[in-house]
C-alpha positions in Angstrom: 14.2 185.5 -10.4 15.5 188.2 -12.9 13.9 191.8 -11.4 10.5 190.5 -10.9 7.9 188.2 -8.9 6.3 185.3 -9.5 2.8 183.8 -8.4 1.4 180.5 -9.2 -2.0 179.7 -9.9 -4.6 176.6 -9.3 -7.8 176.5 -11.5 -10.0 173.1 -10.6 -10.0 171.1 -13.4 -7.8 172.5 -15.8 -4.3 170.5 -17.1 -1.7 170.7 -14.7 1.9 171.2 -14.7 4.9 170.8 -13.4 6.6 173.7 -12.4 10.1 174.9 -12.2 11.1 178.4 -11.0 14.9 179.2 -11.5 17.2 182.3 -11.4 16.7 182.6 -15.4 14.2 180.4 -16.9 10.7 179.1 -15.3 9.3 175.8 -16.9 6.3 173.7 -16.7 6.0 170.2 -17.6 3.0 168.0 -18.2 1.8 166.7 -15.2 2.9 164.2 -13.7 6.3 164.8 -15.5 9.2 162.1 -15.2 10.8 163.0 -11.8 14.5 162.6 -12.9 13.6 165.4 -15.9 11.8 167.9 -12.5 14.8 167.0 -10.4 17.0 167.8 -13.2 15.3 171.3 -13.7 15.7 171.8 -10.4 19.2 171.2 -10.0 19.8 174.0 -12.3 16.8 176.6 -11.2 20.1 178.0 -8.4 22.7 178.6 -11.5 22.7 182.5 -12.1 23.9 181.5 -15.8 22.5 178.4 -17.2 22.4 178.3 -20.6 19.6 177.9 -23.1 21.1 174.9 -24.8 21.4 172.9 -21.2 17.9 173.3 -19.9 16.4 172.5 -22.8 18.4 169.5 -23.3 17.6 168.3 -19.7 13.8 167.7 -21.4 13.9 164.6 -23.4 12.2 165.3 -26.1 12.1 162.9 -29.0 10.9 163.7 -32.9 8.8 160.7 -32.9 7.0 161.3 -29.3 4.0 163.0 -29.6 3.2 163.4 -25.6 5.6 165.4 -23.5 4.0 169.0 -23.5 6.2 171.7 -21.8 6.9 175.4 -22.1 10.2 177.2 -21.0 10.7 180.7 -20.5 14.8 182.2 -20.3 16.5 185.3 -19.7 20.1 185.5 -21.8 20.9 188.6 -20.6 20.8 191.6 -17.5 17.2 192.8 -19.6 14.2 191.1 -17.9 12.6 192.8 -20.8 14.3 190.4 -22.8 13.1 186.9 -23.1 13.8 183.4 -25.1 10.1 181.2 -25.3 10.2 177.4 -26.1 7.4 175.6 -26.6 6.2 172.2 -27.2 2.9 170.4 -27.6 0.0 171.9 -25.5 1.8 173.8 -23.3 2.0 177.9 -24.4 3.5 180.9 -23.1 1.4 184.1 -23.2 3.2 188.0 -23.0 2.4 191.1 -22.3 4.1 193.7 -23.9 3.9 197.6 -24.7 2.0 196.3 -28.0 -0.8 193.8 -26.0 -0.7 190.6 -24.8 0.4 187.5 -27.3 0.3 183.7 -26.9 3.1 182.0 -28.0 2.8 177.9 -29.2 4.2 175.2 -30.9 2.4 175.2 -33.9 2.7 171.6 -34.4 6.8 172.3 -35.1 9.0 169.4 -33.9 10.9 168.8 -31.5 10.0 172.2 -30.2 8.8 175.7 -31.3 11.5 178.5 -30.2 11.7 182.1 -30.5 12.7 186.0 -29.0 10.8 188.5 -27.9 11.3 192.1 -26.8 9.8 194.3 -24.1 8.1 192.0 -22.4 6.7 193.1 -18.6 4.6 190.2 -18.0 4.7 186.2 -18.7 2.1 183.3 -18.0 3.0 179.7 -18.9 0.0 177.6 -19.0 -2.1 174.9 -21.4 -3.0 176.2 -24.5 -6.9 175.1 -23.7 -6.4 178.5 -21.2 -8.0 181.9 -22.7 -5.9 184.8 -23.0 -6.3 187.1 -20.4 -4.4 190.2 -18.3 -2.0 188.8 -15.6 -2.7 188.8 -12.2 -3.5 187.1 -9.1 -2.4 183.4 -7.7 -0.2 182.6 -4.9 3.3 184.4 -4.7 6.1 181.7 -5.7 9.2 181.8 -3.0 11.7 182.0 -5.6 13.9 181.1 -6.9 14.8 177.3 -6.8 11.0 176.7 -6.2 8.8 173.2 -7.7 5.5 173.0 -7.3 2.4 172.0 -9.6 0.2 174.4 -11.0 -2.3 174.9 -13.9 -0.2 178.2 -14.5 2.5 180.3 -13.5 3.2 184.1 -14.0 5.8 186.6 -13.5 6.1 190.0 -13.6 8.8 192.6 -14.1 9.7 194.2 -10.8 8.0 198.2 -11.6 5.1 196.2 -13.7 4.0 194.1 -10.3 4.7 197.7 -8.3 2.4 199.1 -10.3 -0.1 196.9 -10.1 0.2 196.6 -6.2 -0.6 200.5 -6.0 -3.2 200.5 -8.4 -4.9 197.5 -6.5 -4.6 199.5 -3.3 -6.1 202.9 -4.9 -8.7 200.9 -6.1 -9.4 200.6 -2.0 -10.7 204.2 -2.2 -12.1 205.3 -5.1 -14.7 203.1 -7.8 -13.1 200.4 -9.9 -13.0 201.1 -13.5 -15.4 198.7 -15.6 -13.7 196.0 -17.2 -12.2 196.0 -20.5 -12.9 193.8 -23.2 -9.9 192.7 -24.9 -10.2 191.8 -28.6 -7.5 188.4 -29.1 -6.2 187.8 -32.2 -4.6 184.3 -32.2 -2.5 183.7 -34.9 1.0 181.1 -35.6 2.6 181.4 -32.4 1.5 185.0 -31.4 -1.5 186.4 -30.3 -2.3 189.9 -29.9 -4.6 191.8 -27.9 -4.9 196.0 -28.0 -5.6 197.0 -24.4 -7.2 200.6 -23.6 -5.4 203.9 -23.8 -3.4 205.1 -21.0 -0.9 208.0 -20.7 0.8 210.0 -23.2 1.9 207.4 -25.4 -1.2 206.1 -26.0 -2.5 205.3 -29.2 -5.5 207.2 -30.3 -7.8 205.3 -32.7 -7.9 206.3 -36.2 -4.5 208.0 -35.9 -2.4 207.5 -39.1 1.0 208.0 -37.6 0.1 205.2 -35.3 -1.5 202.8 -38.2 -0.1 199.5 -39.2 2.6 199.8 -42.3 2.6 199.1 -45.6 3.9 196.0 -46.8 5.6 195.5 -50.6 7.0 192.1 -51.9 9.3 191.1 -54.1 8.6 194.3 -56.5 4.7 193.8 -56.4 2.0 196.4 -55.3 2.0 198.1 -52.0 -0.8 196.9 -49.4 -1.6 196.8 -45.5 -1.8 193.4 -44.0 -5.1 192.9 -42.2 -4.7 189.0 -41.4 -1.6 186.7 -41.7 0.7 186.9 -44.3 2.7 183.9 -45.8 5.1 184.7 -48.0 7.1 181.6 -49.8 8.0 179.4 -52.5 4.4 177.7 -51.9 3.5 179.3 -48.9 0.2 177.1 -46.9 -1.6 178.3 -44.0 -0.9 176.9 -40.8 -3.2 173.6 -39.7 -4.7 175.7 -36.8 -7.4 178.2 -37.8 -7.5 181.9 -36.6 -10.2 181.9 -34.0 -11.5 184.9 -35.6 -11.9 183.6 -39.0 -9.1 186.1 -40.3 -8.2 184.7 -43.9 -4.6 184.1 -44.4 -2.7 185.8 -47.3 -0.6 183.4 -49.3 2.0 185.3 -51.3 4.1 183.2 -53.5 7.3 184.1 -54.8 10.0 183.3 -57.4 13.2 181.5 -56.2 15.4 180.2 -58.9 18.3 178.6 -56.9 15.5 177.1 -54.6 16.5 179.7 -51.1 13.5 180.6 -50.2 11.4 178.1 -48.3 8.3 177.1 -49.1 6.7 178.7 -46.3 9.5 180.8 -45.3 7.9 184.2 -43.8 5.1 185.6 -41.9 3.7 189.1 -41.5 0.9 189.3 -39.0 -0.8 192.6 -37.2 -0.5 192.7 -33.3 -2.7 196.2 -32.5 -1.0 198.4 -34.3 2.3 197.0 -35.0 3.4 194.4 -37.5 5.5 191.9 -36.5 7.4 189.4 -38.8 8.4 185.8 -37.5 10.5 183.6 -39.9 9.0 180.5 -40.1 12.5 178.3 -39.2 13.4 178.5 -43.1 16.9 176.9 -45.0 18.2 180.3 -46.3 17.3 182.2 -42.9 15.9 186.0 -43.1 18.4 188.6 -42.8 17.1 192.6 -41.4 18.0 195.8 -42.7 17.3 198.2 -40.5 18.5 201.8 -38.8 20.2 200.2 -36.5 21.9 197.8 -38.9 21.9 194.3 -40.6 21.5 191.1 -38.3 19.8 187.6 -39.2 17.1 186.1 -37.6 16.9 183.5 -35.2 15.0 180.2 -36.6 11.6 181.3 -35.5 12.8 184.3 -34.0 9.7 187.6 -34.1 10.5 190.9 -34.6 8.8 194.0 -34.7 9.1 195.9 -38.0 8.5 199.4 -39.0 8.9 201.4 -41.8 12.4 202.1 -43.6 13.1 198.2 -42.8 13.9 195.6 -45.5 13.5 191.6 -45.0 15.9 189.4 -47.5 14.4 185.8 -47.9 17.4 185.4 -50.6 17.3 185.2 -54.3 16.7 188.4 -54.6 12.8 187.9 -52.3 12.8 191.8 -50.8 10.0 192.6 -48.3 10.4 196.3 -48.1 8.6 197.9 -44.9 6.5 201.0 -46.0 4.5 203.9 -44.2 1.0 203.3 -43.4 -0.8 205.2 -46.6 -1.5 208.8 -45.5 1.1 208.9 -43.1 3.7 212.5 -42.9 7.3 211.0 -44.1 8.6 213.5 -41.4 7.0 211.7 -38.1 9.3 209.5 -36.4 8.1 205.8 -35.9 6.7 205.4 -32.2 8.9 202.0 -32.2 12.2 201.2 -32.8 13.4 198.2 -34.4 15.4 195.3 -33.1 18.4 195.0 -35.0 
């Protein structure tokens, strides 16, 4: 497994899974899963380069079957940090990240739900009936090449799990911290959850530099997304309501020549960052960033910060603006992925 470890875990009567642990990808499979498909997995859990496009077509998965719940996790590249999620029916992947933790779904998208995420240190791929909480605990996996059933499975990157191991054994001599309540915020495909402060980087409450930014569209007024944002030609809300009961934005825009999708953008808040996920649209989403101009992956999430600029077509600008009160001189605490 790509610079990390891997534990498996058993909770009586939750949904199982069937469970594939590989060199690059892990996958679970609704129990019990067709044994060709695990077999099939598990030929390939020894290549040290299987590609995306294989594994996934290893799970038959046809539009008009509604059954068939799995979740696949892969690494592309020599980043464990870096990490393709697929999703399909019940079956979610949950990340922990710099930013919190996030659940990942399917959102009712067919055949299955697919996108990238960034700076990931921990992974748990379970049913989406399961809460969101912090990894940890289970049986270590003897990876890779490993199938087993499981109502979850979780790895961790390599210092991340180190880390953990020492603070588990300073714990040995000296109180245990209370626990920490950690406010989720589900929304299409993400969730988010703001952990407490630790270290120098920490972000201190109430801090503008660290607030979320400003958001303007297509030439309309300036404002700070609190809940979801769609942004389309008729953008609707997603079937599956925010736990919380956060009200979804719906921000309809012109598009002459018909390029922007109907619901072809969201915006949504993840602690204090604000992450846009295009919402597998015709046209696509192209970035304009620092670092340069790249398009979006159907589904694909990225961070964005201010200076950035998303291009839905026909002219459909999102411009990313400083949180309001913020000094135009501080530097954004992170940098975007393009």
């Amino acid at each position: 497994m790509l610079l990390g470890s891997v534990t498996s875990l058993a909770t009586a009567g939750a949904p199982a899974w069937d469970s594939i642990v590989g060199e690059r990808f892990i996958a679970i499979l609704g129990a019990p899963a067709d044994a060709r498909v695990v077999d099939a997995l598990a030929g390939a859990a020894g290549d040290p380069q299987p590609s995306l496009e294989r594994l996934v077509s290893l799970i038959p998965a046809p539009l008009d079957d509604a059954s068939g719940s799995f979740a696949l996790v892969w690494w592309g590249g020599p980043d464990p940090g870096e990490v393709t999620a697929v999703a399909r029916g019940d079956a979610v992947v949950d990340l922990d990240s710099p930013g919190g933790s996030r659940r990942f779904d399917a959102r009712g998208i067919r055949p299955w739900h697919l996108a990238e995420f960034h700076e990931v240190s921990g992974i748990r791929l379970t049913a989406a009936v399961a809460p969101l909480a912090r990894l940890g605990g289970g049986a270590v996996v003897a990876h890779a090449r490993a199938s087993l059933r499981a109502s979850a499975i979780e790895w961790r990157r390599a210092d991340e799990a180190e880390g953990e191991r020492l603070a588990r054994g300073a714990d040995k001599v000296r109180p245990s911290h209370p626990a920490v309540d950690v406010d989720t915020v589900l929304t299409a495909g993400v969730a988010s959850s703001a952990g407490p402060p630790s270290g120098p980087s920490a972000v201190v409450e109430g801090d503008p530099a660290h607030a979320v930014p400003s958001v303007r569209i297509a030439g309309g007024a300036s404002f700070t997304p609190v809940g979801p944002v769609f942004v389309g030609r008729r953008p609707a809300a997603p079937r599956i309501a925010s736990p919380e009961g956060l009200v979804p934005q719906l921000v309809r825009v012109d598009s002459p020549g018909r390029v922007v999708s109907s619901t072809h953008l969201e915006l949504r808040v993840e602690g204090e960052r604000l992450v846009a996920s295009d919402l597998r649209s015709t046209n696509g989403t192209t970035v304009h960033g620092p670092n340069g101009t790249r398009r979006l992956r159907a589904g694909e999430s990225i961070v964005v910060v201010p200076g950035m600029r998303l291009d839905l077509g026909d002219d459909t600008i999102i411009e990313i603006l400083r949180p309001p009160g913020v000094d135009p001189t501080l530097r954004a605490d992170s940098r975007p992925n393009t």
